[in-house]
Every structure is written in C-alpha cells, then in structure tokens.
N, C-alpha and C positions, 0 to 999 in steps of 0.2 A: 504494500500500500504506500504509493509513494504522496505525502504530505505537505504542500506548501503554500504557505502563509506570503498573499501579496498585503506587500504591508511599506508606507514612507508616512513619518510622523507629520511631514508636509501636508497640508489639505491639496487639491484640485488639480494631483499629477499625472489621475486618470486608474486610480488602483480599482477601484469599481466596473469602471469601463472596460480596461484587463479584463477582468477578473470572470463577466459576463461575456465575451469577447472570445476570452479562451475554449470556456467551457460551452459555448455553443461551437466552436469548432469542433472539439475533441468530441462532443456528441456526432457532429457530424461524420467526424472518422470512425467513430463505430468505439470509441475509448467509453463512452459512459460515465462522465465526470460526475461527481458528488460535490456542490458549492456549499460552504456553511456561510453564512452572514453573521458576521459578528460588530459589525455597525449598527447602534442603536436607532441612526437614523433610516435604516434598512431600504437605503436605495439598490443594492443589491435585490433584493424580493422585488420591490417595486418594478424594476425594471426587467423583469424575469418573465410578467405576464402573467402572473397568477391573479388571481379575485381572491378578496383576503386576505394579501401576501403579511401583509405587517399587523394580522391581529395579535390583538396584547393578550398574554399569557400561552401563546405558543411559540411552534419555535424553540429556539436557540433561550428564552426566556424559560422554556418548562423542562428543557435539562438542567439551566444552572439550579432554577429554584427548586425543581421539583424532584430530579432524578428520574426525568423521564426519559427514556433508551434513545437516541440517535435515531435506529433502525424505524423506531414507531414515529417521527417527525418527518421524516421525508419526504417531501412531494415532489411528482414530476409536474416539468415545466412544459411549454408548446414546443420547447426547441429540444427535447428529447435530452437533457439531462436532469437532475436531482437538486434540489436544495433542501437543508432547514433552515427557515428564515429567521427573521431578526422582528423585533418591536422597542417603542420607547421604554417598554420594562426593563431591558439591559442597560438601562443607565445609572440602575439604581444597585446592579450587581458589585462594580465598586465598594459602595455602602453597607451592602447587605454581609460581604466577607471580610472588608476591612483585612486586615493586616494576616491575615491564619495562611501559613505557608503553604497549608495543604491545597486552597483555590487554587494555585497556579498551574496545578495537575490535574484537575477535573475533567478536560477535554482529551487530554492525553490516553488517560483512563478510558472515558468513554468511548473513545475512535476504537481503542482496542481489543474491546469488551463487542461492542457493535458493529463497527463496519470494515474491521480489520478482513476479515473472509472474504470481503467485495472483489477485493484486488482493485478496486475504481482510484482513479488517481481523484485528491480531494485538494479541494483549493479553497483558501478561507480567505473570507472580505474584512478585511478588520478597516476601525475607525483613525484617525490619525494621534493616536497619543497612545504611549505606552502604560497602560494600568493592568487592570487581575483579568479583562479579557483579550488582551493582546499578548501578555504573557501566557496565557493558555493558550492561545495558539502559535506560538513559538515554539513551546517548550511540547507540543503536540508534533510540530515540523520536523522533518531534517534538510526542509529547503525553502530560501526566499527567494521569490520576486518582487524583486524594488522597480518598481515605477517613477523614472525621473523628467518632467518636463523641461525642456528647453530651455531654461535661464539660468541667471546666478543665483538667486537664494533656492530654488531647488538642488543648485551644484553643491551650495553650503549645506544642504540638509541632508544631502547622501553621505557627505563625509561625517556627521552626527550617528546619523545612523549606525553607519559603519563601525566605527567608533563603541557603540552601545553593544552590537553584536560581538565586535571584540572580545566586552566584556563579558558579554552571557557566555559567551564560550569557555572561556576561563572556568567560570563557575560551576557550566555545566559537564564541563569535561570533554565537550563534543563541539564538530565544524558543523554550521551550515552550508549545506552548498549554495554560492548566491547565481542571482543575475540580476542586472539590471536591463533596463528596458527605456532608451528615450522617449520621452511623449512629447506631444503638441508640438512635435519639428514643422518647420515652416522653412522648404528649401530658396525662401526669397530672401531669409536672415542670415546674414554670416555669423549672427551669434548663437543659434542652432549650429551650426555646424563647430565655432568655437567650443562651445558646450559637450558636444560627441566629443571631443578631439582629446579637451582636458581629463574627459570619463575614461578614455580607451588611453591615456598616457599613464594613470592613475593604476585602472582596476583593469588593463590589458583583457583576457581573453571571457571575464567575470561580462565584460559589456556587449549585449547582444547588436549582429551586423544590424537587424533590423531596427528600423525606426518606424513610430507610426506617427503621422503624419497630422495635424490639425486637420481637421477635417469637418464641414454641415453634420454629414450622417453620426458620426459618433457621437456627437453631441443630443441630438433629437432623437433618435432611433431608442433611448430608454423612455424618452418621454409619449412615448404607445408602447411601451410593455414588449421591445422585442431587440434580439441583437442586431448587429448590423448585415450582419450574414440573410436576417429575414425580412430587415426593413430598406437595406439599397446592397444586393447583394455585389453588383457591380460598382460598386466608391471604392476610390480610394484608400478609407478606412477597413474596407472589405477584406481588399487584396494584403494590407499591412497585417493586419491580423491575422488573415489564414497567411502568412509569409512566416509571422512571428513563433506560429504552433507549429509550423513545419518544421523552423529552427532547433525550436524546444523538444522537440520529437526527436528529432535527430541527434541532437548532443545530451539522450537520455535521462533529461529533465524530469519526465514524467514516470521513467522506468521504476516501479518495483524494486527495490534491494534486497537481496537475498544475503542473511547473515551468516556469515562463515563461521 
C-alpha cells in the first residue's frame, strides 16, 4: 500500500487540485486510488462530485471521533475512485486530543487495520498547517508530494518544509521519499522558469520534469464537482496532469513496497 501525503504549509499551490487530479487519472489507469480529505474545509469532497460530500459527523470526522473503520467510510466518486471525506468537524480535532502523543498514530493504525489489503495507492488532502491531522498523515506516509507554485515565497516555503521533514525524520527514524511538483507555471514568466531552475539546482532529481501549467480548467473544473480529465478533457491542465501521473508511475511513486 503505497501512502502519500500531498501536503505544502503554503495555502493556494494547488495541493487539492493534485490531489483530485491524480487520483482521477490513476482511476483512469485502472490503479483504483483511495483519497482521504483531511482538510477541514473539505474542498477535496466538494470537488469530487459527490451530494453530501462534506456532511458533518462523517467522514474523516467519524474515524477521528468515533473509531469508525476506514473501510465503512468510503465512497465512490463519478470518476471511478474512492474517498473519505472531510467536514468542518475536523477543526475541532486539534482541541479534542490536544497534546496525547498517541493522536498522531491514529491514521497510521487505521490505514493498517482497514485498507492495508486494498493494495490501492492512497493519497491524502491535508490542510496547510502542521497540527495532530497533518501529523497523522505523515506519520501514516512513507511518501510526499509537495506542491510548489511559481514564485518566491512559495520557493521560501519549500525550503521550510523541507527543513520540518528533516526533522521528523530524525525523530522518526525513517526517509520520506519526496517530490515536488511546480504549479501555476506561466511559460510567458521568466520567473517560473527562475523558480524550476533554483528547485532543480537545490532538490536535483526530488523535482519533477513536469510542470503544470496555470490554466481556466483547473481552476473551474472543481467548481461543478468534476476533474479536469471530465470537465475539458482536452486543456492544457489535462495533458499536464495525465503527463504528471505518467511520471509518477514511472519512477514508482505509487509502487507498493514490499518489506524485506
């Protein structure tokens, strides 16, 4: 079960967009993605298509509070993969564990208990700040996807990050495998193109060839409940994305680990 958390403590770099983006490709390849939303403001669900995505006390809300199984939250989406969603109830998961070491393993736990048998590569939406559900999905991963948009204080906020996972790794004893992913490039900017250059001088082969591209569709295509694969399957945005999951297919991003 290969586990990876798109995750930049930056707002608006497109981790959502990702995120939903991927995982209607990888349905389309016949992979069967499983997304968890762990965004309290659960634009992930929202823009998945479901009816009802973001009722309160389901979801990603009735495992932290309730210990309700993973496998029993599920729902399929139009685009033929999986979610469980998210609601404004998860904002109060912070508050409700406060400091007890033990939250930060809860997901870990559960993935493993639940959905580990799936074999489905799973990919989690988290919100931009690091608290007890971002750490749960971390510490659930053995892989990031960083989402970085085209400027400099997203350039600043990759090396923060970076930085942060350094140190979880220390703590936790283990690597994440990363990547990054440029967003919102604009090939009429030379400072997109500045921005890739300083990324791939820095994090070398960690920074993926592709780029996706500012784009209408990506933008609007969650606002009717659908990726962009289903709402301008021919954009730009289209092509960058199914480009992007061919990448990550290929340099076995999404591969299964078998422990030796």
């Amino acid at each position: 079960m290969a586990v990876i958390t798109v995750f930049n403590q930056k707002g608006g770099v497109g981790k959502t967009t990702t995120c939903l983006n991927l995982a209607a490709a990888l349905a389309m390849g016949q992979r069967h993605p499983i997304a968890l939303d762990l965004d309290p403001q659960g634009h992930l669900s929202l823009a998945s298509g479901l009816k009802d995505a973001t009722l309160s006390g389901a979801g990603m809300d009735a495992f932290f509070r309730l210990s309700t199984p993973l496998a029993k939250l599920l729902r399929d989406t139009p685009a033929g993969w999986q979610i469980v969603s998210s609601s404004l109830g998860l904002s109060k998961i912070d508050a409700l564990y406060g400091s007890d070491p033990k939250a930060a393993t809860l997901l870990k736990k559960g993935l493993s208990e639940d959905l580990a048998l799936t074999g489905a590569p799973i990919l989690i939406d988290c919100c931009p700040m690091l608290g007890v559900l971002t750490l749960n999905a971390l510490l659930a991963s053995d892989r990031v996807l960083i989402p970085v948009s085209a400027d400099f204080l997203s350039l600043q906020g990759v090396h923060l990050l970076d930085s942060a996972l350094n140190v979880l790794e220390v703590k936790l004893k283990r690597v994440f495998e990363r990547r990054i992913v440029v967003t919102r490039f604009d090939a009429r900017r030379k400072l997109s193109y500045e921005i890739f250059d300083k990324l791939r001088d820095r994090y070398g082969s960690v920074v993926c060839n592709t780029r996706i591209s500012e784009n209408v569709a990506l933008a609007t295509s969650p606002m009717h409940g659908k990726d962009v694969f289903a709402y301008a399957p021919h954009s730009p945005g289209a092509a960058d994305y199914k480009a992007l999951t061919g990448e990550l297919i290929n340099s076995g991003f999404f591969e299964e680990r078998v422990a030796v």
